[in-house]
C-alpha positions as CSV (number, residue, x, y, z in Angstrom):
1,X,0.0,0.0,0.0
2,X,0.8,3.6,-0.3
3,X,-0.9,6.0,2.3
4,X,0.2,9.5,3.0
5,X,-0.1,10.1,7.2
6,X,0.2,13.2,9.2
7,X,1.9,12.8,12.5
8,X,1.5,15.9,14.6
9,X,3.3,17.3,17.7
10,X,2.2,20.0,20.3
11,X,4.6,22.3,21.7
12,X,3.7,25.9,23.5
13,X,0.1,24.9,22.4
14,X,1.0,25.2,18.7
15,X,-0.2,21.8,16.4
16,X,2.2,21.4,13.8
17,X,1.9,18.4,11.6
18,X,4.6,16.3,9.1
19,X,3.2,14.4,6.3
20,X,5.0,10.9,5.7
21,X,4.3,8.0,3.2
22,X,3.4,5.0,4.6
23,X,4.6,2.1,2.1
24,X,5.8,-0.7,4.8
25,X,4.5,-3.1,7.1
26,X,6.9,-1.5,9.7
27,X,8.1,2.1,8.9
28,X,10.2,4.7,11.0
29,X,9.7,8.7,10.8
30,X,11.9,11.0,12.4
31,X,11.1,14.8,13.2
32,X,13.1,17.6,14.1
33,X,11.4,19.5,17.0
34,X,12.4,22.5,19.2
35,X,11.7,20.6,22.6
36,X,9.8,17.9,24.0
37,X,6.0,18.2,22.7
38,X,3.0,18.2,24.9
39,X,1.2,15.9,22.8
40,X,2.3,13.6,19.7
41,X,-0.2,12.8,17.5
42,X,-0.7,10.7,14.5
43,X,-3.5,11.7,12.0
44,X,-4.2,14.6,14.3
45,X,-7.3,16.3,11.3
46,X,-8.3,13.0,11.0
47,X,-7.9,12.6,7.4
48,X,-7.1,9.1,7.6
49,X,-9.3,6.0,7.1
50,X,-7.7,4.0,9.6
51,X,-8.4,2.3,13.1
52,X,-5.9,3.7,15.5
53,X,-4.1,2.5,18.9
54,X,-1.4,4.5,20.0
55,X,0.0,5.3,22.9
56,X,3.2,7.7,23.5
57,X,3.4,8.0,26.6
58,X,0.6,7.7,30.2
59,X,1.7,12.0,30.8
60,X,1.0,13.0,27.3
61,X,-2.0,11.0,26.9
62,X,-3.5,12.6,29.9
63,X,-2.9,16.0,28.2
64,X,-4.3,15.3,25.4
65,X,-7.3,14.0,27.4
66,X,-8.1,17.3,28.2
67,X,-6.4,19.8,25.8
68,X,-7.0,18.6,22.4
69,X,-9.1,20.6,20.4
70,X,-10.5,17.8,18.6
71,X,-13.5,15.5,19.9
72,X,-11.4,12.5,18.4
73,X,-8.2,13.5,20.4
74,X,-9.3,13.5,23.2
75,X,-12.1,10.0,22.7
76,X,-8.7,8.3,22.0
77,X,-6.3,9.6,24.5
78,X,-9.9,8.1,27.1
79,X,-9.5,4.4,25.6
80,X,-5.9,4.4,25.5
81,X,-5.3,5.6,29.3
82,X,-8.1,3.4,30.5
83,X,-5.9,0.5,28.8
84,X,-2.9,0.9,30.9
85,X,-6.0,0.1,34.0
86,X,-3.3,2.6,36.0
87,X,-5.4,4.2,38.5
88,X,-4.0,7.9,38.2
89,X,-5.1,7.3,34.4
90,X,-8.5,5.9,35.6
91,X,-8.9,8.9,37.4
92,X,-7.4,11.7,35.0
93,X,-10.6,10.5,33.0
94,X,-13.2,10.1,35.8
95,X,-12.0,14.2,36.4
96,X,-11.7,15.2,32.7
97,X,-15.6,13.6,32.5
98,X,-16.5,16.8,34.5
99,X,-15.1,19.2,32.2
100,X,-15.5,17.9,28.9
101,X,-18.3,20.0,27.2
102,X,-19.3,17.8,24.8
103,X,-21.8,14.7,25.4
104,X,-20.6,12.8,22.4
105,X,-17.3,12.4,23.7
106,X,-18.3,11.5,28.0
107,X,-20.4,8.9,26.1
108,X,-17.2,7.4,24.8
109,X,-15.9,8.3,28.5
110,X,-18.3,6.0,29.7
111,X,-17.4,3.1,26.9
112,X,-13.8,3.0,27.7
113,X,-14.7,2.7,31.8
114,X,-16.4,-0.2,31.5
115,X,-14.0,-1.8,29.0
116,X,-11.4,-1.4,31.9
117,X,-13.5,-3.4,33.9
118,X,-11.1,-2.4,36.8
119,X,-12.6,-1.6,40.2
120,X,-11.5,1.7,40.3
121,X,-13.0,2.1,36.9
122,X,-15.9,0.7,38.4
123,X,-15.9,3.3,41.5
124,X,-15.6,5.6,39.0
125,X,-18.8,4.8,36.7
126,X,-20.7,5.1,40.1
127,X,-19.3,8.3,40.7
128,X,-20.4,9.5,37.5
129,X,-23.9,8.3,37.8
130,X,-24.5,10.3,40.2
131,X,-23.1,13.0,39.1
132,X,-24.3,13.3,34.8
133,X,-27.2,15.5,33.9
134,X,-27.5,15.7,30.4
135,X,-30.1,12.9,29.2
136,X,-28.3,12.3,25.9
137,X,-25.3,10.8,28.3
138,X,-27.2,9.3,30.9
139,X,-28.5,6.9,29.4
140,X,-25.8,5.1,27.5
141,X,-23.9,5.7,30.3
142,X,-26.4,3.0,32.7
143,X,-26.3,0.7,29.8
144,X,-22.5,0.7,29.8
145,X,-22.7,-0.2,33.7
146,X,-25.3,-2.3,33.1
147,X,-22.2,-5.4,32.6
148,X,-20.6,-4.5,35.8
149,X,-22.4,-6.3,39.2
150,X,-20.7,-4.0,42.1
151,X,-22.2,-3.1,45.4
152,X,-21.2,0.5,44.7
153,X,-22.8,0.7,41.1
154,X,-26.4,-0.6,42.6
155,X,-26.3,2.0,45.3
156,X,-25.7,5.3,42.4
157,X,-28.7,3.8,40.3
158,X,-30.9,3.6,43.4
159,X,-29.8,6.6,44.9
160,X,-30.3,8.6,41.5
161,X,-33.9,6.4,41.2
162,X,-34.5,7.9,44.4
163,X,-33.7,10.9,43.4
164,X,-37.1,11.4,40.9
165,X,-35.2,10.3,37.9
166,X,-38.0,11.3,35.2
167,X,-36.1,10.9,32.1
168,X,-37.6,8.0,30.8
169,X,-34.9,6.4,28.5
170,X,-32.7,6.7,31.4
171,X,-35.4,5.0,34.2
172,X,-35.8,2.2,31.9
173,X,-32.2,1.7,32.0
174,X,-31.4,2.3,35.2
175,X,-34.1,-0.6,36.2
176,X,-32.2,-3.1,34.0
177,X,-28.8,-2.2,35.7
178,X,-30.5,-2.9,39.1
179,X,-31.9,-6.4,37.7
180,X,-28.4,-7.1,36.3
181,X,-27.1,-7.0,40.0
182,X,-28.7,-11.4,39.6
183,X,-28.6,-12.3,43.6
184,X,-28.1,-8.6,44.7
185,X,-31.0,-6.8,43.0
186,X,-33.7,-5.7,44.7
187,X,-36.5,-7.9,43.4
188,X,-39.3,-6.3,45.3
189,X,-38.5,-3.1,43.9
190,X,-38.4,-4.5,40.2
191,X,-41.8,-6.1,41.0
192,X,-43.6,-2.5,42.0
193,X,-41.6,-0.5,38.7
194,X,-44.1,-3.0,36.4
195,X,-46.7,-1.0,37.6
196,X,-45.4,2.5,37.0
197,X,-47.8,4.8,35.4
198,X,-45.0,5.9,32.4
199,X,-47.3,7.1,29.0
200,X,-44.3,5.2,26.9
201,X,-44.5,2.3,28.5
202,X,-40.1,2.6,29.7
203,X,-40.4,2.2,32.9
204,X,-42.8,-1.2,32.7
205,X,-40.6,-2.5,29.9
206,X,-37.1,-2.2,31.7
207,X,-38.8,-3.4,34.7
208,X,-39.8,-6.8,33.1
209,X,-36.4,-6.9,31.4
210,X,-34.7,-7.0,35.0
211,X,-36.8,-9.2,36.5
212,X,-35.0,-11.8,33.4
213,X,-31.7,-10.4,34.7
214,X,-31.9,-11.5,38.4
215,X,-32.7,-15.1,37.1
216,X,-35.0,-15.6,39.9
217,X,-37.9,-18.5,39.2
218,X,-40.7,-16.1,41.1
219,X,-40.1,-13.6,38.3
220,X,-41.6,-15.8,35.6
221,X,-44.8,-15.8,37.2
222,X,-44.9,-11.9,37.2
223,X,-43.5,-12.0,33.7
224,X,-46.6,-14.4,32.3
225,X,-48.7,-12.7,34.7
226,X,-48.3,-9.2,32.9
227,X,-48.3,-10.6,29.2
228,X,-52.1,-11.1,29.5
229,X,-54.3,-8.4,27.8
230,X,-55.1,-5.4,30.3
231,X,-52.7,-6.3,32.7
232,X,-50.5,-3.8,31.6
233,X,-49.7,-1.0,28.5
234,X,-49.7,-2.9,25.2
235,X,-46.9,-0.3,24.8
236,X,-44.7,-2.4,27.8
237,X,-46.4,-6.0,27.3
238,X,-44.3,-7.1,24.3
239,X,-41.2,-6.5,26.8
240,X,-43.2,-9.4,29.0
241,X,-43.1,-11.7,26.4
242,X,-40.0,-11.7,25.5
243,X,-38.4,-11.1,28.8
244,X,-40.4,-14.4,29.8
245,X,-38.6,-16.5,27.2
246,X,-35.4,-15.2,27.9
247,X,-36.0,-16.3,31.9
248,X,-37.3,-19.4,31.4
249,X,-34.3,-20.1,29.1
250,X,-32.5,-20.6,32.3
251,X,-35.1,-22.2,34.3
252,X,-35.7,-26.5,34.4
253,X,-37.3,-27.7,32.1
254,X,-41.4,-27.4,33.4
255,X,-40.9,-23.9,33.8
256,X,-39.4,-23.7,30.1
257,X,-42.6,-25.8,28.8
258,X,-45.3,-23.7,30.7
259,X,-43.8,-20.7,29.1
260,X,-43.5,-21.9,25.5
261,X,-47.4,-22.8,25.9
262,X,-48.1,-19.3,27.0
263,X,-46.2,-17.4,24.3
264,X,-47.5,-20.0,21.3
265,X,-50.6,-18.9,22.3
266,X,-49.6,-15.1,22.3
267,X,-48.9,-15.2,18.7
268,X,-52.9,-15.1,18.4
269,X,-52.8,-11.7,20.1
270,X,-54.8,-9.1,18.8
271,X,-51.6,-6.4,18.9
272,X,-48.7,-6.6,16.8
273,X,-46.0,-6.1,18.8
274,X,-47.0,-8.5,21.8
275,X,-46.7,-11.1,18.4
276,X,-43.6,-10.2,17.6
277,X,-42.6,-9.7,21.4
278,X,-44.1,-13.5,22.0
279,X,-42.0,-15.0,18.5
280,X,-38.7,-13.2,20.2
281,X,-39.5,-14.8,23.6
282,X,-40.3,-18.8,22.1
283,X,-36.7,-17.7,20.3
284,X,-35.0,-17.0,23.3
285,X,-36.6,-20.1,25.1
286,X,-35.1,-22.4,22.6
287,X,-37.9,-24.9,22.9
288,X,-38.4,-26.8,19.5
289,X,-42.0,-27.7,20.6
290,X,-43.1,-23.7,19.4
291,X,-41.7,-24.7,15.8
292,X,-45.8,-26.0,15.0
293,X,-46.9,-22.7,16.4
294,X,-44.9,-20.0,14.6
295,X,-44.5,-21.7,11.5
296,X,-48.8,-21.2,11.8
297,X,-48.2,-17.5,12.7
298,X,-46.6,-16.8,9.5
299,X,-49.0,-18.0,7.3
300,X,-50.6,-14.9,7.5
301,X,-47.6,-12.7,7.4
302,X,-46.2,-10.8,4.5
303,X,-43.3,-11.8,2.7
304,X,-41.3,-9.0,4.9
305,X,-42.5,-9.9,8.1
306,X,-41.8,-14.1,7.3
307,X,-38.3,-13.4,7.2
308,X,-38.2,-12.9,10.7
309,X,-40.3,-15.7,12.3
310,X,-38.3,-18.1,9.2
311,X,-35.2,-17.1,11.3
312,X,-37.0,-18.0,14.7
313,X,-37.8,-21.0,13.6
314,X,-34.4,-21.8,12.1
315,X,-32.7,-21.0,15.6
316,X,-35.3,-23.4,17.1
317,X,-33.9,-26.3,14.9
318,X,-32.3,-29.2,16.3
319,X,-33.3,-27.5,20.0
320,X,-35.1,-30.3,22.2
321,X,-38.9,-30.9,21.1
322,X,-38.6,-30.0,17.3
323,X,-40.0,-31.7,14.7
324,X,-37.7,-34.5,12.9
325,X,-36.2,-33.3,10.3
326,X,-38.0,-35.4,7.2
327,X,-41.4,-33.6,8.8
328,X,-39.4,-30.1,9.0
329,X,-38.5,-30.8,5.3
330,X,-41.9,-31.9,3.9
331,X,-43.5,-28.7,5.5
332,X,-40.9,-26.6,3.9
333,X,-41.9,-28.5,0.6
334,X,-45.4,-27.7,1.0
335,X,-44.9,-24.2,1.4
């Protein structure tokens, strides 16, 4: 190949920028500069199509973290100090997090935390849940914890549900964070969110979701319970469904059976989504014996919508219950 690449240096807060040639597999550059940059930089204008790791150096990554004018400087000088898993670099982001302006980049912030996956990079997700505002951060910043079971990341999400947390993306998730705590969420609080009075049907949803996380066997029968007409928003019921299937997945084998009976008979429900919420649920479950059921459910489908429940029903191939394949084959035939 034959690429040309800036590489840019820093010095008395001045960017200046060589072009080389890239031609190699392994190439070396050398630059004359006046003193030791601030910041070294390779494809600082981001003219490059490239995906980049590079690291010069733990004290002028840390500037950069905070002192590069560009949203991509300072996203990668974030993933490369939370690398190292060096507390002082953990930190130096936790504290730039405050004083970055823009959302798009403490969303990345928030991305290269959890992929530390250190405890203080835990601490410090806590910290920063109960400390973000903005709604467009918020968010994807729960999801992010939402893979991390700590004592200390349980406490911020309750403390900021506490709190009157009214942004509705950001309740849903916070409730799936708490039911992703498994033994250490608080179950009876999951239970009383399914009943929340929220006009987009968030708060519901991410409660039924969590009740899957904590893997608990009482949750199914709230689960079903809730996937039955009126019991709850036909906005949040398709969550139900689905979040049924996905528990009962990891339940013995009556409480998988019981559950495939209920959602085969949900895709006869008058409302779309709690269908496709039921067919997502039987495809989670893995029980073969639904195979009959949706392969009925999209007879009536159009030829968009059978692409969907045809992959369904191929995941539920081979999977305990299904039809042999000869039958599978001749009903494939007929159709």
């Amino acid at each position: 190949f034959d690429m040309p690449l800036d590489i840019g240096w820093v010095v008395d807060g001045t960017l200046h920028t060589q072009r080389i040639r890239l031609k190699d597999g392994k190439q070396s550059a050398v630059m004359r500069v006046a003193e030791d940059p601030s910041q070294i930089r390779v494809d600082p204008g981001g003219k490059a199509v490239l995906t980049l790791e590079f690291n010069p150096g733990d004290e002028k990554l840390r500037t950069q973290l905070t002192e590069a004018e560009d949203v991509v400087g300072r996203i990668l000088a974030a993933k490369e100090l939370c690398k190292t898993g060096k507390r002082q670099n953990i930190r130096a982001v936790a504290d730039a997090w405050k004083k970055e302006p823009f959302w798009g980049v403490r969303v990345r912030f928030a991305e290269a935390l959890a992929a530390a996956g250190t405890q203080v990079a835990v601490d410090a997700l806590a910290e920063l849940i109960g400390w973000e505002q903005d709604p467009m951060v918020l968010e994807p910043l729960l999801r992010r914890a939402a893979a991390l079971r700590d004592p200390g990341i349980r406490a911020a999400v309750e403390a900021r549900l506490d709190g009157g947390l009214d942004l509705y993306r950001a309740r849903q998730a916070a409730l799936e964070v708490l039911g992703a705590q498994r033994a250490d969420a608080p179950y009876d609080r999951l239970v009383r969110a399914v009943a929340e009075d929220d006009p987009y049907g968030m708060g519901p949803t991410g409660a039924f979701r969590a009740l899957a996380g904590t893997r608990r066997e009482e949750g199914l029968d709230v689960l079903l319970a809730h996937t039955r007409p009126g019991a709850v928003s036909n906005r949040s019921r398709p969550a139900a469904a689905t979040s049924a299937g996905v528990l009962a997945a990891l339940l013995e084998r009556p409480y998988r059976a019981r559950t495939a009976e209920a959602l085969a008979d949900l895709l006869r429900d008058e409302i779309d989504r709690v269908r496709l919420g039921a067919m997502a649920g039987l495809a989670a479950l893995g029980e073969g014996r639904a195979i009959p059921a949706l392969r009925a459910y999209r007879g009536g489908l159009s030829a968009q919508e059978k692409v969907g429940v045809g992959r369904a029903v191929e995941r539920l191939r081979g999977a305990p219950g299904a039809p042999a394949p000869a039958a599978a084959k001749a009903h494939d035939a007929r159709r």
